[in-house]
VEXDREN-2710 file (C-alpha; in Angstrom, 1 decimal):
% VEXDREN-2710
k/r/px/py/pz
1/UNK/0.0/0.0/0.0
2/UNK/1.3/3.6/-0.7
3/UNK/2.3/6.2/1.7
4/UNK/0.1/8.8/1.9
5/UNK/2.2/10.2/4.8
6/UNK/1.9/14.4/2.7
7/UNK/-1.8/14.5/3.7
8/UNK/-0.8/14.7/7.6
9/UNK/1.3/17.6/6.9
10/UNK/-2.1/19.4/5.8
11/UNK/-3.4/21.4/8.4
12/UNK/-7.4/20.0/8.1
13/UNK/-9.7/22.4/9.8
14/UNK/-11.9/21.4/12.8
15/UNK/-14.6/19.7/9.8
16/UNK/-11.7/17.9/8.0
17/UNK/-11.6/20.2/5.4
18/UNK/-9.1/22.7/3.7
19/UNK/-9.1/25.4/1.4
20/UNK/-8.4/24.8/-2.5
21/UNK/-7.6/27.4/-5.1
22/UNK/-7.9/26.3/-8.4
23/UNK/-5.6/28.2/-10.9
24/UNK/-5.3/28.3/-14.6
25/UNK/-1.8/26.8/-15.0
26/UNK/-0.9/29.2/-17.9
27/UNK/-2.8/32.3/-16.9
28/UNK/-2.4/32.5/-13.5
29/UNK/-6.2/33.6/-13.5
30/UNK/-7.8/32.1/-10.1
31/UNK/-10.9/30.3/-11.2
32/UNK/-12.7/29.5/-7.7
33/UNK/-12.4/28.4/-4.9
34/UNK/-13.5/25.4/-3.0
35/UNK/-12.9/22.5/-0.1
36/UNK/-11.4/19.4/0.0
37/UNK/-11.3/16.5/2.6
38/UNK/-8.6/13.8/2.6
39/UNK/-10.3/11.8/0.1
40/UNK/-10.8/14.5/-2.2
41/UNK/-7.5/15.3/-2.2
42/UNK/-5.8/11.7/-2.6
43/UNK/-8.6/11.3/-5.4
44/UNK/-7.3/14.4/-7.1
45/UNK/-4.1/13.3/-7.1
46/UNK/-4.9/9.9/-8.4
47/UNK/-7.6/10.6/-11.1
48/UNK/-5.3/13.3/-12.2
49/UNK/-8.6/15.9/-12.2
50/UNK/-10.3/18.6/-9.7
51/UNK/-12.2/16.3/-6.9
52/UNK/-13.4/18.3/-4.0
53/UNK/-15.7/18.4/-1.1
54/UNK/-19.2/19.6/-1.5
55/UNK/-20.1/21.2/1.6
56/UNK/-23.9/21.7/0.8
57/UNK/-24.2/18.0/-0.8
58/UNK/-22.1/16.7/1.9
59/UNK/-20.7/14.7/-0.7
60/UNK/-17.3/14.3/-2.7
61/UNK/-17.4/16.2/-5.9
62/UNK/-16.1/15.9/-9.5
63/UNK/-15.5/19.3/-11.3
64/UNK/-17.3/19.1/-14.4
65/UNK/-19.6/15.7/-13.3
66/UNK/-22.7/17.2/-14.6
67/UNK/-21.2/20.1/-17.1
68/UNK/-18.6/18.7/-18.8
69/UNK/-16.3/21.5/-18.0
70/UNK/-13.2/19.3/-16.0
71/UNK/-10.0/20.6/-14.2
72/UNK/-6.9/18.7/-15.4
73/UNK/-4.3/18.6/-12.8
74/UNK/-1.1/19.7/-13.7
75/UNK/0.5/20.6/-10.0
76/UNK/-0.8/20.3/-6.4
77/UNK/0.7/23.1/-4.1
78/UNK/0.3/23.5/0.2
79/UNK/0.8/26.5/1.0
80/UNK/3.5/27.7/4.0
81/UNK/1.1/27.2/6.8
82/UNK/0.1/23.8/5.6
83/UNK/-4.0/25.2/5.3
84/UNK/-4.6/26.4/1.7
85/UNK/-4.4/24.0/-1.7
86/UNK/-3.1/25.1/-4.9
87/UNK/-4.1/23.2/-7.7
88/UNK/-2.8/24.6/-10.7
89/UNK/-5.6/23.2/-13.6
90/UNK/-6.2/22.8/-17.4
91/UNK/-9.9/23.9/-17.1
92/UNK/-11.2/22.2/-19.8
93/UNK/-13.7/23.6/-22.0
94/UNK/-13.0/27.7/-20.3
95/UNK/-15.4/27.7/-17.7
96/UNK/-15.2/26.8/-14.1
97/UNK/-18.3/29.1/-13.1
98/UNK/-21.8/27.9/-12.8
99/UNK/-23.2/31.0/-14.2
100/UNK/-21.0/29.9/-17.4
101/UNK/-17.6/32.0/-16.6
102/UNK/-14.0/31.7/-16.7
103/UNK/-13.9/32.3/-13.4
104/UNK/-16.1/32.5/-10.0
105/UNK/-14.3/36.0/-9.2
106/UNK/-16.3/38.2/-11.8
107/UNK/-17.4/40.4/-9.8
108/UNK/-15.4/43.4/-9.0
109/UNK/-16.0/46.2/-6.8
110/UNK/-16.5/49.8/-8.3
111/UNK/-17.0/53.4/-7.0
112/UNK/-14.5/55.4/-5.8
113/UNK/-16.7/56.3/-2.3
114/UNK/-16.6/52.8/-0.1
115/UNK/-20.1/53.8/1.2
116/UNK/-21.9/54.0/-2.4
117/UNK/-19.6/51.0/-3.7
118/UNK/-21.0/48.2/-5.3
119/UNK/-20.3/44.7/-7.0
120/UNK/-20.4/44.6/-10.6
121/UNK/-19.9/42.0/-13.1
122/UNK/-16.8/42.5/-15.2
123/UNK/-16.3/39.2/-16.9
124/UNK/-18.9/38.4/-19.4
125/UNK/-20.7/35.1/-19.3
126/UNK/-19.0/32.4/-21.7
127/UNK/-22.2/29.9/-22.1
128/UNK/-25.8/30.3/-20.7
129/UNK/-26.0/27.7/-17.7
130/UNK/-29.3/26.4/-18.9
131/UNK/-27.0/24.7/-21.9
132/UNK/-24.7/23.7/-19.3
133/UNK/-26.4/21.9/-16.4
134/UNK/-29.1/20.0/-19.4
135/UNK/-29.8/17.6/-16.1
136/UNK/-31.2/20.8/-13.9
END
């Protein structure tokens, strides 16, 4: 049986869980961010693809199970403190987002005053979702 001895040196909050980045490997654009348990993370490793932990599922997660749209590992970074994932990905197919993105970080704040400041979309949408999720 393999060693999986590097998953202890993950500091795993109080659910089991960590933080993941997932980063376009030749961009450098961060394309979301999500959780990952043990298992998710030996299964990312393994499969070779983004597996995380769905925390309102409560279930392991496949990026791109029901869209298509798949993260191809290319590296798996742990960040100094041992609490934040780097996965540096191939998103396949350009969109990570549910609303049919690039990214999850579209939004961007705007207004010089930081009391009249507000969140606008700055990245258009890619794909309408309804011809993404056919199964929802």
């Amino acid at each position: 049986m393999a060693s999986t001895h590097w998953l202890d040196e993950v500091k795993w909050n109080d659910d089991g869980l960590v933080t993941a980045i997932a980063q376009d490997h030749q961009s450098g654009d961060v394309l979301m961010l999500a959780w990952m348990n043990r298992e998710s993370l030996k299964l990312t490793l393994e499969e070779g693809i983004g597996v995380y932990w769905s925390r309102s599922r409560g279930k392991l997660w496949r990026k791109g199970e029901s869209s298509g749209h798949t993260q191809r590992l290319v590296e798996c970074r742990l960040d100094c403190d041992g609490d934040a994932i780097l996965l540096k990905v191939e998103q396949m197919g350009g969109i990570a987002c549910h609303t049919g993105r690039q990214s999850c970080f579209y939004k961007r704040l705007e207004g010089d005053d930081v009391e009249m400041a507000s969140w606008k979309a700055a990245d258009p949408v890619l794909q309408d979702p309804k011809s993404i999720y056919n199964n929802q």
